[in-house]
C-alpha positions as CSV (number, residue, x, y, z in Angstrom):
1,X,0.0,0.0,0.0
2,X,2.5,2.2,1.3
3,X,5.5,0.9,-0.5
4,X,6.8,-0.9,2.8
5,X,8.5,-4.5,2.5
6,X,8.6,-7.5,4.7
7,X,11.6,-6.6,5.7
8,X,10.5,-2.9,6.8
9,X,7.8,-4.4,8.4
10,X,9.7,-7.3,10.5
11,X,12.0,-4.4,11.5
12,X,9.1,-1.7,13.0
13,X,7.7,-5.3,14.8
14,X,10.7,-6.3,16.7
15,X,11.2,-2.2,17.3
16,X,7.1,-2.5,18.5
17,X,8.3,-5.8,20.6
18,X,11.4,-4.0,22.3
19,X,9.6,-1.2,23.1
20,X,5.9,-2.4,24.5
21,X,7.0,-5.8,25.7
22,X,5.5,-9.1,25.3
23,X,2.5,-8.5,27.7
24,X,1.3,-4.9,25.9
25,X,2.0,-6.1,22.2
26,X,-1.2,-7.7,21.4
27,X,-3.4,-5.3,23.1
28,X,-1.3,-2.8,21.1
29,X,-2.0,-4.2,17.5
30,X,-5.1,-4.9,18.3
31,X,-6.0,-1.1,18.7
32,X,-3.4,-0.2,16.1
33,X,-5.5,-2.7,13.6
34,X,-9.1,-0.7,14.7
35,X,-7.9,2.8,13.7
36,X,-6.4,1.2,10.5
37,X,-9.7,0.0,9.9
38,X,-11.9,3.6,10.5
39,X,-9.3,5.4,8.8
40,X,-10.3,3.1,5.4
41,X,-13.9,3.3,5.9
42,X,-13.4,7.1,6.1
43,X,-11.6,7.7,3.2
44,X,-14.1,4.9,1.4
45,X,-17.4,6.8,2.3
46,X,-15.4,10.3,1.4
47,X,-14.2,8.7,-1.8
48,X,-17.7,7.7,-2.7
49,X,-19.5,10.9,-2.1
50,X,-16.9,12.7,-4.3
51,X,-17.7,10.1,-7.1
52,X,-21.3,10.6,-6.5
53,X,-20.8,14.5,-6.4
54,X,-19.2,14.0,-9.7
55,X,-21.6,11.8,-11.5
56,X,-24.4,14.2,-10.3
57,X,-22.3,16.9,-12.2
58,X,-22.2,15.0,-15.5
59,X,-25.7,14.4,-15.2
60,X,-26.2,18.3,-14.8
61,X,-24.1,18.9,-17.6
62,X,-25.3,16.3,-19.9
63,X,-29.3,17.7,-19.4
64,X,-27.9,21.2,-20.2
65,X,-26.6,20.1,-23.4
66,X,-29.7,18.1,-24.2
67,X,-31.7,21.6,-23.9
68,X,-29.3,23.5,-25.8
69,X,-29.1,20.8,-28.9
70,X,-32.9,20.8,-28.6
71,X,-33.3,24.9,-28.4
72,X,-30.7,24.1,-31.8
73,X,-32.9,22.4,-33.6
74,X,-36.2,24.1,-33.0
75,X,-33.9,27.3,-34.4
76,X,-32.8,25.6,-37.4
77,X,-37.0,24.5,-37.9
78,X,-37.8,28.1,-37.6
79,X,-35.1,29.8,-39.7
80,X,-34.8,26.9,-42.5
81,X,-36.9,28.3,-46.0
82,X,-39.4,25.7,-46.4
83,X,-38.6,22.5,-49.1
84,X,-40.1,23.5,-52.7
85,X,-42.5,20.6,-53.6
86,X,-40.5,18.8,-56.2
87,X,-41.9,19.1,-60.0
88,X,-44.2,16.3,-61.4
89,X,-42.8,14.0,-63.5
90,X,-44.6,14.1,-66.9
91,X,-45.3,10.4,-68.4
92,X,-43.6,9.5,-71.5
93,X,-45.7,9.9,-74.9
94,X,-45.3,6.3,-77.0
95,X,-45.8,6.0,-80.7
96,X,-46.3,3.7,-82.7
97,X,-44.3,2.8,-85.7
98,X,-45.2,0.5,-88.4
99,X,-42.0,-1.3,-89.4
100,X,-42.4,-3.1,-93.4
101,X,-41.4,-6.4,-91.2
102,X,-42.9,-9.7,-92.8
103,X,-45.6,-10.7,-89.7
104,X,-46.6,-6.8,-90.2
105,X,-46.4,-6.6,-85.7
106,X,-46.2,-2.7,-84.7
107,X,-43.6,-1.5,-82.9
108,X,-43.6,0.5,-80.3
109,X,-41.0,3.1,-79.8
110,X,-40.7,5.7,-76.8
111,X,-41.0,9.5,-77.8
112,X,-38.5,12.4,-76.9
113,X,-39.7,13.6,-73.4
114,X,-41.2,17.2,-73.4
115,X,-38.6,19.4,-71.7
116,X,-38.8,20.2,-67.9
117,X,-40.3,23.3,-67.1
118,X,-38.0,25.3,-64.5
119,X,-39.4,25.2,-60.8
120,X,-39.8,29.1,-60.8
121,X,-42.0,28.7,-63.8
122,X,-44.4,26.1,-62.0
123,X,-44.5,28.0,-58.6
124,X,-43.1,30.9,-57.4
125,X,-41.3,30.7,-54.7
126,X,-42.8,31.5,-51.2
127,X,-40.3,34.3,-49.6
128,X,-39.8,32.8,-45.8
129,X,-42.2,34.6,-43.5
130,X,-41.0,34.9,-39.4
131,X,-44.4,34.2,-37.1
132,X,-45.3,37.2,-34.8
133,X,-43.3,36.9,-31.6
134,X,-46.5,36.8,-29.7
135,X,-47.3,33.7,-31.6
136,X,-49.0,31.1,-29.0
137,X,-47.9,27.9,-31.5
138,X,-44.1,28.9,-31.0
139,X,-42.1,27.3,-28.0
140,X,-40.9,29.3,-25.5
141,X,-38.0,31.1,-25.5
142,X,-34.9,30.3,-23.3
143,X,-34.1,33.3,-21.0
């Protein structure tokens, strides 16, 4: 624990055994052994409150980015221009062409497709309007 060796350790015992004799030695280690034992139960229940203090910080931290990346995205809803509907597709015009083929069968042959109107043509463009700030269907704002 403390970087102390058997040797180190033989050498404070027979300094304990000189010292406090036989008769006082057990009695001794004994108490020496219950104060080794509080002093780790005290630092435990102090290391666990600091661990819980700290994972009740993350938590603090990780619901106040949750509100911020939510704030974010109701922003970005807001201030996006809406999507233009995409353009309909027109359907292909087939003709028929009569081949000189010897069973006379028609064949059938797919037209040039009429050219795609530009978007602005179809619809104009709605310019982005901002609601009213006293608009009750917006959330609320963060102070």
């Amino acid at each position: 624990m403390f970087g102390i060796s058997f040797s180190e350790l033989l050498l404070v015992g027979l300094v304990a055994l000189l010292v406090l004799g036989p008769e006082r030695l057990p009695g001794a280690a004994r108490t020496a052994g219950l104060w080794v034992g509080r002093l780790k139960r005290s630092f435990n229940a102090i290391k666990q409150e600091v661990e819980r203090e700290i994972g009740a910080d993350e938590i603090r931290r990780q619901l106040h980015n949750e509100h911020i990346l939510s704030l974010e995205q109701e922003a970005r809803k807001i201030f996006t221009p809406t999507q233009q509907e995409p353009t309909p597709v027109e359907p292909v015009a087939t003709q028929t062409i009569h081949a000189p083929t010897a069973d006379a069968t028609p064949v059938v042959a797919a037209a040039e497709p009429a050219p795609a109107t530009p978007v602005e043509a179809v619809a104009p463009a709605a310019a982005p309007t901002t609601p009213a700030p006293h608009d009750p269907t917006l959330p609320p704002r963060a102070p």
